[in-house]
C-alpha positions in Angstrom: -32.0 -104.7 29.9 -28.2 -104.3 28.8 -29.3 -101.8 26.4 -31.5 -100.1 28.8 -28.4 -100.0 31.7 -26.1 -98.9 29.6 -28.4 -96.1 28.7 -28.4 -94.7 32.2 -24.9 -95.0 32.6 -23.8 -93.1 29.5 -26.3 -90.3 30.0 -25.3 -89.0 33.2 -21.3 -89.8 32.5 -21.6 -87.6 29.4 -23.7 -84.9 31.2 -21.1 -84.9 34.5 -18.6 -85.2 31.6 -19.6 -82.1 29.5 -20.8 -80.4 32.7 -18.1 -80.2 35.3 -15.9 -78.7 32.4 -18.6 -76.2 32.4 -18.9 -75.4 36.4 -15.2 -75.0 36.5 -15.2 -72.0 33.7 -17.6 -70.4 35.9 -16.1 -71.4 39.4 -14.6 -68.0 40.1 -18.1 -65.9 39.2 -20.0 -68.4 41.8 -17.4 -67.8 44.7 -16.1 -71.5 44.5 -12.6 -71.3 44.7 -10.7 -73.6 47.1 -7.8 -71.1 47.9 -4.1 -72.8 49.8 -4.2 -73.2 53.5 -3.1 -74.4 56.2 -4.9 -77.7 55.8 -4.9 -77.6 52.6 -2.2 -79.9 50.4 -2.4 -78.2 47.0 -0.3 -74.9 46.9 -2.8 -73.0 44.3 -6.3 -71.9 43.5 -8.7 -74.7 42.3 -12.4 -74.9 42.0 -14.2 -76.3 43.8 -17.5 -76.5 42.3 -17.6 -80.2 41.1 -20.3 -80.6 43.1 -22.8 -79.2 41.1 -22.0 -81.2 38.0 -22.6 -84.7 40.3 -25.8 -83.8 41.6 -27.5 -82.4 38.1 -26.2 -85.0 36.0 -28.2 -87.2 38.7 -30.8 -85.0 38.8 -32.0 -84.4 35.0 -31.9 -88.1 34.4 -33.7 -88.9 37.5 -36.3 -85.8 36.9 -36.6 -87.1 33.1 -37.5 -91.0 33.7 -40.1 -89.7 36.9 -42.0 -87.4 34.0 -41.8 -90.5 31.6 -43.2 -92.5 34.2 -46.2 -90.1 34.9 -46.3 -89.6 30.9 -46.6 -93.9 30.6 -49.7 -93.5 32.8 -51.6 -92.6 30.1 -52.8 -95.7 28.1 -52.1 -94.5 24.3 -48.5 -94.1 25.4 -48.4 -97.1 27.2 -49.7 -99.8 24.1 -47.1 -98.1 21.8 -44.4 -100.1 24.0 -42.5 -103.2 23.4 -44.3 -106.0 25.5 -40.8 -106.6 26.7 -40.3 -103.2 28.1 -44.3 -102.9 29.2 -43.7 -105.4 32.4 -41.2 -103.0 34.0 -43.6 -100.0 34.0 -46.0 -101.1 37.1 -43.2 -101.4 38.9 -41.6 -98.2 37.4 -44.7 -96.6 38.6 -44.5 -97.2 42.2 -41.2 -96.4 42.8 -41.7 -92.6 41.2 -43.0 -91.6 44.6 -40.2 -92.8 46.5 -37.7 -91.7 43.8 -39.3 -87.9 43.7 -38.5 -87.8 47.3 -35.0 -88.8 47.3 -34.3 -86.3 44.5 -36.0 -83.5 46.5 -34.1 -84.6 49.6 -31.0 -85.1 47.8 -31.4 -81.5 46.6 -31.6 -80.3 50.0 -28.6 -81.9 51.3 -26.5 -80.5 47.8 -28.0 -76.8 48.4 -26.4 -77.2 52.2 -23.0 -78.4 50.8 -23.1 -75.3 48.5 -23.4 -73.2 51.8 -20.9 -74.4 53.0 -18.7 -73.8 50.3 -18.9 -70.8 49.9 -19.0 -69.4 53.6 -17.8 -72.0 56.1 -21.0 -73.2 58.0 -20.2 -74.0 61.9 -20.2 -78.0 62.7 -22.8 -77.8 64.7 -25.0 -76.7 62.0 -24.0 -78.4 59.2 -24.7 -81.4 61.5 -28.8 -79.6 62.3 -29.5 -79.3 58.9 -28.0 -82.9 58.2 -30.1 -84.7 60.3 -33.0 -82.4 59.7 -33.0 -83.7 55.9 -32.5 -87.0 56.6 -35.3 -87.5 59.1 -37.1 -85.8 56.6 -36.5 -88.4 53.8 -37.2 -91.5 56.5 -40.6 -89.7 57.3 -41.7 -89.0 54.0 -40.3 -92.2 52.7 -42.5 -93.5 55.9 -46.0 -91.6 54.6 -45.3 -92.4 50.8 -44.4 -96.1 51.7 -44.0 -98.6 55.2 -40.0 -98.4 55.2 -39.6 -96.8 52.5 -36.1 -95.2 53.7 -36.0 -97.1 56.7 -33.5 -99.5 57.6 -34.2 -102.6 59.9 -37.9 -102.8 59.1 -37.6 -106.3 60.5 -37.4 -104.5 64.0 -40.9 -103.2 63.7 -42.7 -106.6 65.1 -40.1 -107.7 67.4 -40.8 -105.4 69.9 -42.8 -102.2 71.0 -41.5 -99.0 69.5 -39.1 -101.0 67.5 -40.5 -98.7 64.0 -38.9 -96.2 65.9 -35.9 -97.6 66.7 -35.6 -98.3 63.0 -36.6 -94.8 61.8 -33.6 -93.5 64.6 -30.9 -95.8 62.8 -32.0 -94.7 59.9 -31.2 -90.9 60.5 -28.1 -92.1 61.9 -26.7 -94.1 59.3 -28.0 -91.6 56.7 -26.0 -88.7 58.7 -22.8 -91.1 59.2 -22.2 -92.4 55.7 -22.9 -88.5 54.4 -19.8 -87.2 56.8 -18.3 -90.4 55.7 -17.4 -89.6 52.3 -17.3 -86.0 53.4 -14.4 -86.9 55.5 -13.1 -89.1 52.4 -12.8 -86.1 49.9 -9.1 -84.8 51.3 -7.7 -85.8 48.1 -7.4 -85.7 44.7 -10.2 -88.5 42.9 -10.3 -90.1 46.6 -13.9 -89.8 47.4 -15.3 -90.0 44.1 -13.1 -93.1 43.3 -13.8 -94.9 46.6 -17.4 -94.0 45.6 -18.0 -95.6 42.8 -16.1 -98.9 43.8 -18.8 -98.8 46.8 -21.7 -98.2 44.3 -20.7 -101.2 42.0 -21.1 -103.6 44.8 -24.4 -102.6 46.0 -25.0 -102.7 42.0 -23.5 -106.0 41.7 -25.9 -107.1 45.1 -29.5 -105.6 43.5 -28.8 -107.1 40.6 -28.3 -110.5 42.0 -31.5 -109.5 43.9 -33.4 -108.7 40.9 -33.8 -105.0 41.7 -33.9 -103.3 38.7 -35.1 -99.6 39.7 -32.2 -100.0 42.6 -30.0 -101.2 39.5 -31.2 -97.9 37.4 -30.2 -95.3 40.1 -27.0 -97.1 40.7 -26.7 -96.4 37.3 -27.0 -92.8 37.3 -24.6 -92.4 40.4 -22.0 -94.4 38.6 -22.1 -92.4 35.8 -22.2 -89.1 37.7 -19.4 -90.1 39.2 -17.0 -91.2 37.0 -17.5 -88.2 34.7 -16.6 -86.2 37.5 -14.0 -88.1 38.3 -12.0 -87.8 35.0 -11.7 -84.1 35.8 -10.6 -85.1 39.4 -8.3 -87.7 39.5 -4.8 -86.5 40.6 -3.9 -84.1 39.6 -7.1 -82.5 40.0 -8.6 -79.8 37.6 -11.3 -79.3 39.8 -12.7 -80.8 43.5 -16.4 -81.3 43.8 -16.7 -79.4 47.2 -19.2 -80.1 49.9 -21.6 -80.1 47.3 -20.5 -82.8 46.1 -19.5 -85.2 48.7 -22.6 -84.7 50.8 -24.3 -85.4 47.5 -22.1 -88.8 47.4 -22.7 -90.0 50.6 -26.2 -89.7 51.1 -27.5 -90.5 47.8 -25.7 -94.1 48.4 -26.7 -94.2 52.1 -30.4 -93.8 50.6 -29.8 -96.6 47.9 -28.1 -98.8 51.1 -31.4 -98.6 52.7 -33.9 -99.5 50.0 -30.9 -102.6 48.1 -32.7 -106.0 49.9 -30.2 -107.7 51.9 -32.2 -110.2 54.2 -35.1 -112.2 53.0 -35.7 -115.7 53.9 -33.9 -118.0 53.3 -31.2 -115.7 53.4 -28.8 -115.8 56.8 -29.0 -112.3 59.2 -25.0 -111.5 58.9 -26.4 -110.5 55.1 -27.3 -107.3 57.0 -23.9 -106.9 57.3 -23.3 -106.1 53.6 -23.5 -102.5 53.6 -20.8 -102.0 56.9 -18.5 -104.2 55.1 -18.9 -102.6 51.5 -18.7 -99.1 52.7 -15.6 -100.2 55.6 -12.8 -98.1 54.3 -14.2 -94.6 54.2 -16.1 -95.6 57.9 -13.2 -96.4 59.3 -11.3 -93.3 58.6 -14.2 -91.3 60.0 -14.3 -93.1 63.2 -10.3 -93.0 63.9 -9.9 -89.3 62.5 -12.7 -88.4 65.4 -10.9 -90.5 67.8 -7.9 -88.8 67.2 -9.4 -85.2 67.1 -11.3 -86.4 70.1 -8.5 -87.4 72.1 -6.2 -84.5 71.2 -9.1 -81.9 72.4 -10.4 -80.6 69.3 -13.8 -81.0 67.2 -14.4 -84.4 65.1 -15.9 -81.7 62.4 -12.7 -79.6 62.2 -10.6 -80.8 59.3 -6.9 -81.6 59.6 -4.5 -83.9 58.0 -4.3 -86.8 59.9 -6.8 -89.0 57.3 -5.4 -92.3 56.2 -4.7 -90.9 52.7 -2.3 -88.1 54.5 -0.5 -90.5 56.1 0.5 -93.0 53.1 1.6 -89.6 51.4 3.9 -88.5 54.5 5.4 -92.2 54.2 6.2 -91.4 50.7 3.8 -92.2 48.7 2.2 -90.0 45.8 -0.7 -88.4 46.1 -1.9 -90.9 43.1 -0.4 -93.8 45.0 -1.8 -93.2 47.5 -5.3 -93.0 46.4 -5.0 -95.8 44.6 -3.9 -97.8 47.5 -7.2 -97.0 49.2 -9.3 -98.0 45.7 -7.1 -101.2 46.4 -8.6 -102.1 49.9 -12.0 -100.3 49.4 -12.5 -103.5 46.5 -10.6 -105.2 49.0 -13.0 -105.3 51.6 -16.0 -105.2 49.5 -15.7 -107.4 46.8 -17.1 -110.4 48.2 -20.0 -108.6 50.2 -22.5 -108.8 47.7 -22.6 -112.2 48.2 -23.9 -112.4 51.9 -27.4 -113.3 50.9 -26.4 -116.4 49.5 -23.5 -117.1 51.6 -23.5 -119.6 54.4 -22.1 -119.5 58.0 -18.7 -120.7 56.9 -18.7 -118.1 53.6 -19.7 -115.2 56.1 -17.3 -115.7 58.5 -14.7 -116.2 55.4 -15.8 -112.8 54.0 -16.2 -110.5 57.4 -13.1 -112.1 58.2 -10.9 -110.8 54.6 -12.8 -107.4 55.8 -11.4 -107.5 59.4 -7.9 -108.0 57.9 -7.6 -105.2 55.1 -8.8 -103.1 58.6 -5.8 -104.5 60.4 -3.6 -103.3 57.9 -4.8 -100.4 57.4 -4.4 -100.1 61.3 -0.8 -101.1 61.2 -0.1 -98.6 58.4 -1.9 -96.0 60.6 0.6 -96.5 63.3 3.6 -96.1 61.4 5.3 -92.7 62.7 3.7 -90.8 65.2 0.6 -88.6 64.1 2.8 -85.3 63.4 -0.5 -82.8 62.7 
């Protein structure tokens, strides 16, 4: 298995690796150049076509181990296997569907982000099309699946219409944690780097819950990444765009949903996992809309009032201050994964340690007035 993980970790680093060097040669040809403004904080060109090296170096691994699976079908194929590695392919098997879907969906939401790159699509539909894909992936997963992408399946006998209450936060959270780290990618490395601290935790929880597949696509994202993220850490060579953080946040919104969190005799705050995980870059969505909100403008209009623009107007370097929020993203989320096994007095302990990085992230908020 060690072998095997660290196979589809090193496959999709080398490919985002090798191929966001590429996709920033050809940055200016495809009309993805992120040019100074007056939100912007970088004072020259850069491209901004990162996005497409994420999502492909996800996608041909992905795409390669769904054909192996159909291929392993076949039992001539199938004998020639190790015993050891034989036992994982039923299982292999029944995910393909699900993971096929995800891909396709996932491709859908990285074609949108391109859109928007390279003609600035209106908030209210970016937002359509958002929710429009990811109702699609909860109904498909639905069809292919009984909560396949849904979240809260346990609210499907507790009450009438409660699969569809489920199905509705679904959508929702898919939508939220995509804007999320949307939000999240106004600075160098920031999204990508609070990215992949969010995706080892949710690795660190399947594995402890004996998911493997989960595991394997946690993997992949990991790998995607950080390749990407060695071009992007400040100072950046290249950003990954829209097509890239949409790609970011609803890929691990998907994963969120199918990692187990609750299952007997496991406690109910274990549902609380991914909300304390993924706390940091929720956060700073819900106070930059506040503050947009309450200063008469649209929550989707971008500005500089994010958490990471305010530790750099206090002083700190862009570098500093990225790494500051890596520091309270693990922060918060370090001690998540262990929900399932935690008792009342452990939860409490953990959500607690969560609730206080918040606060000072709060307090730090409130230093100076917001200038922009």
């Amino acid at each position: 298995m060690f072998l095997t993980g660290t196979f589809l970790l090193l496959i999709p680093l080398i490919l985002s690796l090798i191929g966001t060097e590429l996709v920033r040669c050809y940055s200016d040809r495809l009309g993805l150049m992120d040019h100074p403004g007056e939100r912007k904080i970088h004072s020259t060109a850069i491209p901004r076509s990162g996005g497409i090296a994420i999502f492909w170096s996800m996608a041909l691994p992905l795409g390669g181990f769904a054909l192996l699976a159909g291929m392993l079908q076949e039992p001539v194929l199938l004998h020639k296997l190790p015993a050891s590695i034989q036992v994982y392919v039923p299982g292999l098997l029944a995910h393909r569907p699900l993971a096929l879907i995800l891909l396709v969906s996932t491709l859908a939401i990285h074609i949108l982000g391109l859109c928007d790159d390279r003609k600035s699509l209106s908030a209210p539909v970016k937002l359509f099309w958002q929710i429009l894909i990811a109702a699609g992936l909860v109904i498909g997963g639905e069809m292919i699946e009984p909560g396949g992408f849904r979240i809260l399946t346990l609210l499907d006998h507790l009450f009438p219409g409660g699969i569809f209450v489920s199905g509705l936060i679904s959508v929702v959270w898919l939508v939220l944690l995509t804007n999320a780290f949307n939000f999240m990618d106004n600075m160098d490395g920031l999204s990508a780097g609070v990215a992949a601290i969010c995706a080892t935790m949710f690795f660190i929880a399947a594995l402890l819950n004996g998911q493997w597949f989960i595991c394997g696509l946690l993997l992949i994202y990991l790998g995607a990444t950080v390749g990407f993220l060695w071009h992007n850490f400040p100072p950046a060579k290249i950003f990954m765009g829209d097509g890239g953080s949409l790609v970011l946040g609803f890929f691990l919104a998907a994963l969120t949903i199918r990692t187990t969190y609750y299952s007997a005799p496991a406690r109910w705050y274990a549902l609380l996992m991914p909300l304390i995980v993924t706390a940091v870059p929720l956060y700073d969505l819900i106070v930059v809309c506040v503050v947009r909100l309450r200063r008469g403008r649209s929550p989707m209009v971008g500005d500089t009032n994010h958490f990471s623009h305010r530790l750099a107007r206090q002083g700190f370097s862009k570098r500093g201050a990225v790494l500051v929020i890596y520091a309270v993203t693990l922060s918060c989320g370090l001690a998540a994964p262990l929900l399932a096994r935690a008792d009342a007095v452990s939860a409490i302990l953990i959500s607690t340690q969560c609730l206080s990085t918040l606060t000072v992230i709060g307090i730090l908020e409130r230093v100076g007035e917001h200038t922009q």
